[in-house]
N, C-alpha and C positions, 0 to 999 in steps of 0.2 A: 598560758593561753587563757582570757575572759571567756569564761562560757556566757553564751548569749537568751541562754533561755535554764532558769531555775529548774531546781527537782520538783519541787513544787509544783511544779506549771505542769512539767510532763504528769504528774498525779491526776493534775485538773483534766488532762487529757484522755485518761486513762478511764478518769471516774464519769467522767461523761458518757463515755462508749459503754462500758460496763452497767453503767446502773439505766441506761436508758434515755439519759436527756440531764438536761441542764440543773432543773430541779430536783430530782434524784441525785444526781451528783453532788450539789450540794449539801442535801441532809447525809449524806455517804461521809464526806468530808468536812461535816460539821461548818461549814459556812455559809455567806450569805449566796444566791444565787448571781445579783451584780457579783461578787468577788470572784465565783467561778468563769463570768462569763469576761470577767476581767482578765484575769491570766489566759485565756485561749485566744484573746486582742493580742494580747504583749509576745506572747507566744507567736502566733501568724506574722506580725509585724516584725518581731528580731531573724523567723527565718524567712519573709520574702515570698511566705507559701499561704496558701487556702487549706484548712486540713479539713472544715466541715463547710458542707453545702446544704441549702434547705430545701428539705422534699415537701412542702406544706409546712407545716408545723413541727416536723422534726429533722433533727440535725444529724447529718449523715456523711461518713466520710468520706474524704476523696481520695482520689487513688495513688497521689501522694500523702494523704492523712492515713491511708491504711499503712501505708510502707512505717509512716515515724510511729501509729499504734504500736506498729509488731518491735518496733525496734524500742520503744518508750517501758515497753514491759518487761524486756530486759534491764534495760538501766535501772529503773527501781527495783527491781527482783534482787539484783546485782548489790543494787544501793541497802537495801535492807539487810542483806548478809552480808555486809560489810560494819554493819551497827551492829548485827550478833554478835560477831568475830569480835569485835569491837567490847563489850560487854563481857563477852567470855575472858578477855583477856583481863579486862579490869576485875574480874572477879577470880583470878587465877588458874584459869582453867584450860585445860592443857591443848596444844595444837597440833599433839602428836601422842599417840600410843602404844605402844610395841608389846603383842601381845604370843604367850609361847603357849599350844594347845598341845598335848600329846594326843596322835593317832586314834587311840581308842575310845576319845569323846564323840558319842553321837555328832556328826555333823549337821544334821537338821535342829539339832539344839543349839549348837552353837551359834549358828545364822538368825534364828531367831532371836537369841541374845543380841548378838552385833545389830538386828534391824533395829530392834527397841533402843539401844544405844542411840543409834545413828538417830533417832525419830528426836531424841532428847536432848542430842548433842552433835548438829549434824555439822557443824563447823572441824570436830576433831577429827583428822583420820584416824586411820588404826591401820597398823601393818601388822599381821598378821603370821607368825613362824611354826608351821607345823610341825612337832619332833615326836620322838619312838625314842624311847627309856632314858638314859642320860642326857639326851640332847636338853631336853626339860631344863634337867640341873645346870649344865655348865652355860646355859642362857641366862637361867639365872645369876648364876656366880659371875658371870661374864661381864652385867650389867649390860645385856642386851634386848632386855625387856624390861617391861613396869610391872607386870602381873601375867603370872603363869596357872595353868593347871595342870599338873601332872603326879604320875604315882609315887613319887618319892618328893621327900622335903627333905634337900640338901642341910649340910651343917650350917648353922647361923641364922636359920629361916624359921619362920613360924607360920604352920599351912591349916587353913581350916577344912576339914573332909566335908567334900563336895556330894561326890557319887559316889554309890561300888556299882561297877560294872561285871557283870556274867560273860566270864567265858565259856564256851562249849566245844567240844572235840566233835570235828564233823567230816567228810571226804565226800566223794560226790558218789551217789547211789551206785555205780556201777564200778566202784574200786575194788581192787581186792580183798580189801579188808571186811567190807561188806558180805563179801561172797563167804566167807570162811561160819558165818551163819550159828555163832556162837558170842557169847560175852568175851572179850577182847580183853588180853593182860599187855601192859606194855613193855615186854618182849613180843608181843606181834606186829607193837607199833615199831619197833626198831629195828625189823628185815622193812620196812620199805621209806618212801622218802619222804622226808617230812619238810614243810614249809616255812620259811621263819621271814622273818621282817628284821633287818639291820637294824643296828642301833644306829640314831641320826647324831650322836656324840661320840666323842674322841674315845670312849673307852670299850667300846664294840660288847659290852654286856650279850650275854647268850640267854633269853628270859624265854621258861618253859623248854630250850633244846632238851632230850630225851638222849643225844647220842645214835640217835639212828643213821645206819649204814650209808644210807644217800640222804643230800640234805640239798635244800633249794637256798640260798638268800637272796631279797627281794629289797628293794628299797623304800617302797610302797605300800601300804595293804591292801588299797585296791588291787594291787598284783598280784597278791597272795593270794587274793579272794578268786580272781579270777580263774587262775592255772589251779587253784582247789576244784572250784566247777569246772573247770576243764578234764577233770580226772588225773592231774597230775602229781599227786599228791594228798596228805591229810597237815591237819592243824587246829590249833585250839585261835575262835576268833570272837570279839566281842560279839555278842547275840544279836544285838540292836545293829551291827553293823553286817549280819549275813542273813537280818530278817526278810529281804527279797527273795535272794538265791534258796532260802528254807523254803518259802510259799511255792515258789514255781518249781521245787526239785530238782535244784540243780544241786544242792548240798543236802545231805542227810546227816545227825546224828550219830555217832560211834557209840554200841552197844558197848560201852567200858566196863570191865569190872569194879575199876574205882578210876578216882580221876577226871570221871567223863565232862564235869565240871569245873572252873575255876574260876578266882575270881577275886578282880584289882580295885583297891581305892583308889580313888583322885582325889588330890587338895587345891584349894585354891589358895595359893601364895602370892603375895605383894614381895615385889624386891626390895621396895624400901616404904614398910608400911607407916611408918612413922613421919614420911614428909608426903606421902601418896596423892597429889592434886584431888581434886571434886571429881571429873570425870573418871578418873583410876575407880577410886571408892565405888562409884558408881555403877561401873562394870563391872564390877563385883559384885555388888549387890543383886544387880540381874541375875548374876550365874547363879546366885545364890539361889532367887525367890524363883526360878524358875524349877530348881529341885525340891522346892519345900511343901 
C-alpha cells in the first residue's frame, strides 16, 4: 500500500502544534517556514481534510486535525523506536535478556538497576528468574540466562563478588523463644519450628536448617517473612529484607548466644562472559556501580 502522506509531513504537523505556530515550528525543525507550511498543503490535500483553521492569526486545530495530532504522535514516537531498535541491532545489542537473581538480593535494588537499564536501553527486554540456592546454578549451567547473581559460582564460571548480605535470627516478639528471657543456645531453637525457603533447583539444598523438631518449607520468602510475623515460627532473613517488619515490630531479634548473625556473598556472574553482548556488560556494570 502507497502511503499518501510522508513521516515528515506528520513531523510538520506535530511541530506546529507543539512549538506554537508556523514559525516556531520551523526553527524546531530546522526549515524554511514556506517548507513547513508546504507539507501541511500536501498533507490536507492527499487526506481530503482541513486539520488547521485560523483564529486571527493563529493556526488552530480542528476536530478532525486533533483526532490525526493524537494519532500523528504515535506514529512518530512509534517511528523513532523503530530507528533505535534499529541501531541497537546494527550495533549488536541484544533484544532479549534473561536474567537469574537469587531471593536474598534487596529488591529495591534490583529495580533500580533494571530502571536505569531500561532508561539506557529501553528497546531490550529483560525476563527476569527469581531463584533461592541452586536454582542460581543450574540457570546458569542450563544456559537459561545471560547474567546471574547468586551465592555460589558454579564449576566453569568466574563470578565477581557483588554484595555480602547480613543475615539475622529473628521470631516475632511474642514467640516463645522470646519469653524464655535468656541468651538462647541452639538446642532451644530445635524444640520449636523453624522456617526455611525451598531450594527453587533440582537439588533441594537444606541452607542454615538446624534440624529442628518442626520444620515449615515455603516457596517464597515473602512467605517466610510473613508466617514469622505471624508468630509461627523463627528464622535467619536477610536484614534488608525484614527492615519493615523490624521498625513496626512485628519481628524482633533472637538473643543468641552465638550465631545470632550470618552472613552470604553474592557474585555477579556472566554465563558466557567472553561473547557477553553491550547490553549484558552493561547490566553489569550497574549492579556493580550501584554497590561501590
Amino acid at each position: 500500500m502507497d502511503l499518501k502522506v510522508s513521516l515528515e509531513q506528520w513531523r510538520a504537523l506535530l511541530a506546529v502544534v507543539d512549538a506554537g505556530g508556523y514559525a516556531p515550528a520551523a526553527e524546531l525543525l530546522d526549515k524554511s517556514q514556506s517548507a513547513v507550511s508546504y507539507a501541511i498543503q500536501k498533507l490536507e490535500t492527499a487526506l481530503a481534510v482541513r486539520v488547521f483553521r485560523l483564529e486571527g492569526r493563529r493556526a488552530v486545530l480542528t476536530e478532525a486535525g486533533e483526532i490525526l495530532y493524537r494519532r500523528a504522535q504515535a506514529l512518530v514516537e512509534e517511528a523513532s523506536r523503530l530507528e533505535i531498535s534499529a541501531n541497537d541491532l546494527s550495533r549488536g545489542v541484544e533484544a532479549q535478556l534473561y536474567l537469574a537473581v537469587d531471593a536474598i538480593y534487596p529488591v529495591g535494588g534490583l529495580l533500580e538497576c533494571l530502571d536505569r537499564f531500561a532508561a539506557e536501553f529501553p528497546e531490550t527486554r529483560v525476563e527476569l528468574l527469581e531463584t533461592v540456592l541452586s536454582g542460581t546454578d543450574e540457570a546458569l549451567l542450563q544456559h537459561q540466562v545471560d547474567i546471574a547473581i547468586t551465592p555460589r559460582v558454579p564449576p566453569g564460571f568466574i563470578g565477581d563478588s557483588l554484595v555480602r548480605v547480613r543475615f539475622i535470627a529473628v521470631a516475632h516478639p511474642d514467640h516463645p523463644l522470646h519469653q524464655l528471657g535468656r541468651p538462647l543456645a541452639f538446642q532451644d531453637l530445635r524444640r520449636h519450628r523453624q522456617l526455611v525457603v525451598r531450594d527453587s533447583g533440582s537439588r533441594k539444598m537444606d541452607a542454615g536448617w538446624l534440624g529442628a523438631e518442626q520444620r515449615w518449607t515455603v516457596s517464597h520468602l515473602s512467605t517466610s517473612i510473613r508466617a514469622a510475623a505471624m508468630g509461627l515460627g523463627f528464622a535467619w532473613y536477610p536484614e534488608e529484607k525484614i527492615r519493615d517488619e523490624l521498625e513496626r515490630g512485628l519481628l524482633k531479634p533472637l538473643p543468641m548466644v552465638e550465631g545470632q548473625e550470618r552472613f552470604a556473598e553474592l557474585y555477579l556472574v556472566y554465563a558466557e562472559a567472553d561473547y557477553a553482548g553491550p547490553a549484558c556488560r552493561r547490566l553489569g556494570e550497574i549492579f556493580r556501580q550501584r554497590v561501590a
